[in-house]
N, C-alpha and C positions, 0 to 999 in steps of 0.2 A: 504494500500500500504506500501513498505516497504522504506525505509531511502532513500531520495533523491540522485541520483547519478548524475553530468554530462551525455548527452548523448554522447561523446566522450568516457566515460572513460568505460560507458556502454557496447556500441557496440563493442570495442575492449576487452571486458571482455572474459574469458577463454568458460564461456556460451556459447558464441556466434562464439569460433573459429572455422575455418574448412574451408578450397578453399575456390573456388568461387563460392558454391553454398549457404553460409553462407549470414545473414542476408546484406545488401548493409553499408557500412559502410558511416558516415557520420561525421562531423570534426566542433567540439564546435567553435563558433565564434561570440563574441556579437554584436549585429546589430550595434551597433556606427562604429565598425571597416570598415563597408562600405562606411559610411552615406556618399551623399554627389557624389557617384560614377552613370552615366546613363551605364546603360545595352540594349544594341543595340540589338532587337532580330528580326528575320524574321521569318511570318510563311506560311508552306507551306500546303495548303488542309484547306479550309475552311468555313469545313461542321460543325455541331455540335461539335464533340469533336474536331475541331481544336480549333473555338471561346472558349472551355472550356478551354483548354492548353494555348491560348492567356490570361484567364482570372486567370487562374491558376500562370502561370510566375508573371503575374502583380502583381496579391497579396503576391506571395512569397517575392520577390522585396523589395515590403510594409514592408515586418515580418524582413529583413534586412536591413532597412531603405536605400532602395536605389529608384531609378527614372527608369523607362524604357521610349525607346524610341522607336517602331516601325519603321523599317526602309524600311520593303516592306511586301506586301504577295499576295499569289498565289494558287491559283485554277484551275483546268480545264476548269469552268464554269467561264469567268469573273466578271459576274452578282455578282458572289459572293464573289468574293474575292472584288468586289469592293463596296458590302455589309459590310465585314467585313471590309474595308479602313473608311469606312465610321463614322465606331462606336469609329474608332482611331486615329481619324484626319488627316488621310493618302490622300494626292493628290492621284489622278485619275493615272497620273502616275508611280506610285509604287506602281498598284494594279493589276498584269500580270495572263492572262487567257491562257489557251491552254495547250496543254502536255506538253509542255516546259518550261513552268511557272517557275519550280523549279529554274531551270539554271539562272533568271533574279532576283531570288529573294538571289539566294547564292551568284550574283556577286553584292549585295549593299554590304553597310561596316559593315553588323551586324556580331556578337559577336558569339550569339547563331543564331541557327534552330530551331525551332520546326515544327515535320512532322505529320500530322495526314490526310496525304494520304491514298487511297484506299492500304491494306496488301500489295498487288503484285506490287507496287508501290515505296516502303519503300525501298529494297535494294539496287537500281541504284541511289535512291535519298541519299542517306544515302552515299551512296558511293561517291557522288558529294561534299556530305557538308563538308568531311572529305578531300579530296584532296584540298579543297578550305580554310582548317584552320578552318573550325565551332564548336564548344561548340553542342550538338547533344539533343534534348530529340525527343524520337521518339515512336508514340502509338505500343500499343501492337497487333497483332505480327509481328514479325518484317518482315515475309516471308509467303508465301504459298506454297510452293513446295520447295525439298531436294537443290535441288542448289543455292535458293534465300536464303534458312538458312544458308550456309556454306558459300555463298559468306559475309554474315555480319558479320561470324568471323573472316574472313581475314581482312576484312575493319576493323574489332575492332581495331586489332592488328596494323594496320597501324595510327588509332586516338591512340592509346596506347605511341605511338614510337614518336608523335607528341604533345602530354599533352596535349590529349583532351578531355571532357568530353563527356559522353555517358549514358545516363538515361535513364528508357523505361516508359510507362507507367502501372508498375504492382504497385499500390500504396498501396496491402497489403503489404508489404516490409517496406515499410514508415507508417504503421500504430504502434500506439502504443499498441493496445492489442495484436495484433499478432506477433508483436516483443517480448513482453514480454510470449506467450506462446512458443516461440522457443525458450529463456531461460529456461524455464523452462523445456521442454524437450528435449534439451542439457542436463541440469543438473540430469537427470535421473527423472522426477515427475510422470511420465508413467508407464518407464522402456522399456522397447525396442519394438519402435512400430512394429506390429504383422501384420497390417490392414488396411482397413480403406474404405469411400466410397467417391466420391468428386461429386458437382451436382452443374450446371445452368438448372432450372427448369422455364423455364418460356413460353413469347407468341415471335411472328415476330415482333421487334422492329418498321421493315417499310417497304412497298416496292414502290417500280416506274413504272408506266405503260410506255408503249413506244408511243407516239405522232405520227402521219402521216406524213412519210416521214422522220422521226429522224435518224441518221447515228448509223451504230453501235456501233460507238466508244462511240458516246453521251449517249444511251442507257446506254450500258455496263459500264460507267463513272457514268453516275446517277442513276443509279440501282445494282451499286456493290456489296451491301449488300448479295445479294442472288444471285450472282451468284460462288460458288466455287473457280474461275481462278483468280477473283479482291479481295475476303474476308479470302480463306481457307474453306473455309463451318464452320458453327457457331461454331464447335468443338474445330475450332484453330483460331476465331477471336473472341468468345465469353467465352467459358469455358476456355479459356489456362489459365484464371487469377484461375481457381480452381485449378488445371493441375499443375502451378508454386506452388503453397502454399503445395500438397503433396510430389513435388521434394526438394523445402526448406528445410521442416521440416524432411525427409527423409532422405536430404543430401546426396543424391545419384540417377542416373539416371536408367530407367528402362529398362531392358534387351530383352524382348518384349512386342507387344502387339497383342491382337486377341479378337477381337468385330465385331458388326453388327449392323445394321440401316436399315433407312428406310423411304418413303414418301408417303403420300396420300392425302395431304390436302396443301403444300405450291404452291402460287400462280403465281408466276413464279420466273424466274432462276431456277436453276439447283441441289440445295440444299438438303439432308437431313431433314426431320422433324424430327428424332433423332438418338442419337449415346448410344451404350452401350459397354463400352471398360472393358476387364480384360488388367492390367497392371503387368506385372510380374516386380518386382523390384528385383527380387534375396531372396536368405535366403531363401526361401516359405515367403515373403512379396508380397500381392496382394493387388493393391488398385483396388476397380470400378469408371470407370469413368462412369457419368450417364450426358446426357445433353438433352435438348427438346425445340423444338420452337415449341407449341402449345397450339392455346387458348382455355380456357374452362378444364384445365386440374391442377394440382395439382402444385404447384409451391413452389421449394424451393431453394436459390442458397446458398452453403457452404459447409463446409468438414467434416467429423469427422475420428477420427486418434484412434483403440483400442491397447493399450499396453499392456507390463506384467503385470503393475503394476495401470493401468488407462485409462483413455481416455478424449479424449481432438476435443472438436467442435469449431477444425478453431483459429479467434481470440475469441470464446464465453468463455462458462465456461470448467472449467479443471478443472478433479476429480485425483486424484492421493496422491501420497505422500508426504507429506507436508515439502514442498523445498523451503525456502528463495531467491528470486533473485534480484536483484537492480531494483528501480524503474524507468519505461523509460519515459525520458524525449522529446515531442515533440515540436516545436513549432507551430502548426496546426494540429485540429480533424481530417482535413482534409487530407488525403492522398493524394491526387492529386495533394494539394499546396505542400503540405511536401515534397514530391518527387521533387518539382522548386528548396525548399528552399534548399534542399540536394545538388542536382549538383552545383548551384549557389555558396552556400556555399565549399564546396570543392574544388574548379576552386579559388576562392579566396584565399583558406590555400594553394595555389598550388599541391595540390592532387586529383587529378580530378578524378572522378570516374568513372569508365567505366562497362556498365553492357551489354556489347556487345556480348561477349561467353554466359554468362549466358541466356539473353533474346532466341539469337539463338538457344539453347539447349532449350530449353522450348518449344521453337515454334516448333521445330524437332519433341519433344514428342508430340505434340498437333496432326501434319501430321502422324504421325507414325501409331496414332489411325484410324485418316481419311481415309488413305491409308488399311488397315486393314478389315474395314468395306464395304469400295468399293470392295474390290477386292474379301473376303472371305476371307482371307489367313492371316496366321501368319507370323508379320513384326518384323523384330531383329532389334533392334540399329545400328545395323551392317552393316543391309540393307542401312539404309541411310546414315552413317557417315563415313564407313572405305573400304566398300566391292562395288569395283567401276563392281565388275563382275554381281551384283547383277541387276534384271531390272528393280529396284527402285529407284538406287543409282543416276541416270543422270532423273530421272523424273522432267517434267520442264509444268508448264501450261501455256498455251496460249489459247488467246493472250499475250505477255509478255508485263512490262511497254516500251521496246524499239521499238513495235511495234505501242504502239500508237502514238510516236512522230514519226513517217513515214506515217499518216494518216489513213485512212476506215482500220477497222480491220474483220475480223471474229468473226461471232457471235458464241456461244457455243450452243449447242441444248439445251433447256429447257426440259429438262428431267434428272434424276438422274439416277446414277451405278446402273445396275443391278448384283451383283454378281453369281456366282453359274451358277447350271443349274437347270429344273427342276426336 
């Protein structure tokens, strides 16, 4: 490695310049500067990855020598959220079930949110926390459909105008290998990338049968996974984390996209078993996106980027020209903590960081693809961001999260797009 640098002095390095599609910046601060401070947090959705983002802030907390305090959380399903009170010493009382949950957990006195709600869920939520003054980390992606992404970067800019923090969960961002390969190819170690392929290659994390007599809301709430309307379909709840690391490194958004997919084996909802996206980034830059839920099959999740001058696998190894950059400094292997410790910290330097436009754009790109593969058809940037004539542009799934806090929703057919004809 090369000569220790601060990670402040790092990430604002010339390496690392460029909008806001540049690495997340983050602001030196020794954990004594805290010590001694409780950090109020509420969380909202408390499935597995909320309990992790719960246990994720805690440790960050730790790394800044500070105390947190739990001050509510909320689920759909009470059971669980009053699961997760449980593990946090939380009364029965500040442990709220129902669609509405969020609303009872943003009016205690915490600090931050954290949301690791069902996707389709995430924007009105987000939108709440931010009208109400919250500090925000919020799982990835932020939306499912064009208008659920566009509405979170209006609400950025409204946490922006109120210094507020805004974090996502993309914690290659906060990792230190792939920080330091995004110096490196800033600094030209490649030379101008040409290419490249991105992949989650893996099986169906989980699915939910539906019980006798279950309402659809319950259903569709506990089995969001798989269905497209609550997740995005795995392309944009699962691969966007590959999807962001070629927009990063890229430094630029892609102009269209045109792929195809397909199903014959997942077991219910509405989903894809996989996606095969051409990404046109401009210049004749094409990335593929390649993603798959299926088991028994060849598994591989990562990116590889080919240049003029090299090529570079993700955070792995990087072959190229041999370019000096400062060594990056984290305080956790862990990305998922380093991302707490990031917002946290920041919020503290009063520079809070807001990664609200960026996450939204990302999750765009991830639909774009979706949208693409469903339909057959070639989808511009354009189509969802600027061109309201387009009949993309106002595309909205439903059920929406405002539907389910009005009660029984509509179920979505289990069956996926068929594109084409034959």
């Amino acid at each position: 490695m090369n000569p220790s640098l601060d990670r402040r002095s790092f990430l604002g390095s010339t390496a690392l310049a460029g909008a806001s599609l540049a690495a997340t910046p983050v602001f030196a601060q020794t954990p004594a500067a805290g010590a001694g401070k409780k950090l109020k947090v509420g969380l909202i959705g408390c499935g597995g990855r909320g309990n992790g983002a719960l246990n994720d802030f805690t440790a960050a907390a730790k790394i800044l020598g500070l105390e947190v305090e739990v001050t509510a959380v909320g689920d759909f399903f009470k059971d669980k959220a009053e699961a997760t009170g449980k593990r946090f010493g939380l009364a029965a009382d500040k442990c709220f079930g129902g669609a509405d949950n969020y609303h009872k957990v943003i009016a205690t006195d915490c600090e931050y949110v954290l949301n690791a709600t069902p996707p389709a869920f995430r924007p009105i939520q987000f939108a709440a926390a931010v009208e109400a003054g919250k500090h925000c980390f919020i799982e990835k992606p932020v939306a499912v459909d064009p208008v659920g992404a566009r509405s979170v970067i209006a609400t950025g800019e409204k946490a922006a105008a109120k210094g507020l923090a805004v974090v996502t969960g993309t914690q290659r961002r906060h990792m230190a290998d792939y920080l330091r390969n995004k110096a490196l190819i800033d600094a030209g170690a490649i030379g101008e990338i040409k290419g490249g392929v991105v992949q989650w290659n893996g099986t169906v994390p989980w699915i939910k049968r539906r019980n006798d007599g279950e309402s659809n809301a319950s259903y569709l709430a506990k089995n969001w996974l798989n269905f497209t309307e609550l997740s995005g379909d795995h392309i944009v709840e699962q691969h966007i984390h590959n999807l962001d690391v070629a927009v990063w490194f890229l430094g630029r958004l892609p102009v269209t996209a045109v792929g195809f997919g397909g199903r014959a084996r997942r077991e219910t909802g509405n989903m894809f078993d996989f996606f095969s996206i051409d990404y046109d980034f401009g210049d004749d830059v094409h990335i593929h996106s390649q993603c798959r839920q299926l088991s028994g099959t060849y598994g591989r999740v990562g990116e590889l980027f080919t240049g003029t001058e090299g090529v570079c696998m993700g955070g792995g190894k990087l072959k190229g020209k041999d370019i000096q950059v400062p060594e990056v400094k984290v305080d956790s292997d862990n990305g998922q903590v380093q991302e707490h410790v990031d917002m946290i910290r920041s919020v503290m330097a009063g520079k809070p960081l807001n990664d609200s436009k960026r996450i939204a754009e990302v999750t765009m790109v991830a639909i774009m693809g979706r949208i693409s593969a469903y339909t057959g058809q070639l989808i511009r940037w354009s189509d969802l961001m600027t061109n309201d004539k387009s009949p993309f542009y106002n595309l909205t799934c439903t059920p929406t999260a405002a539907d389910f806090e009005k009660g029984e929703v509509s179920l979505p057919e289990e069956k996926p797009p068929v594109p084409g004809k034959a």
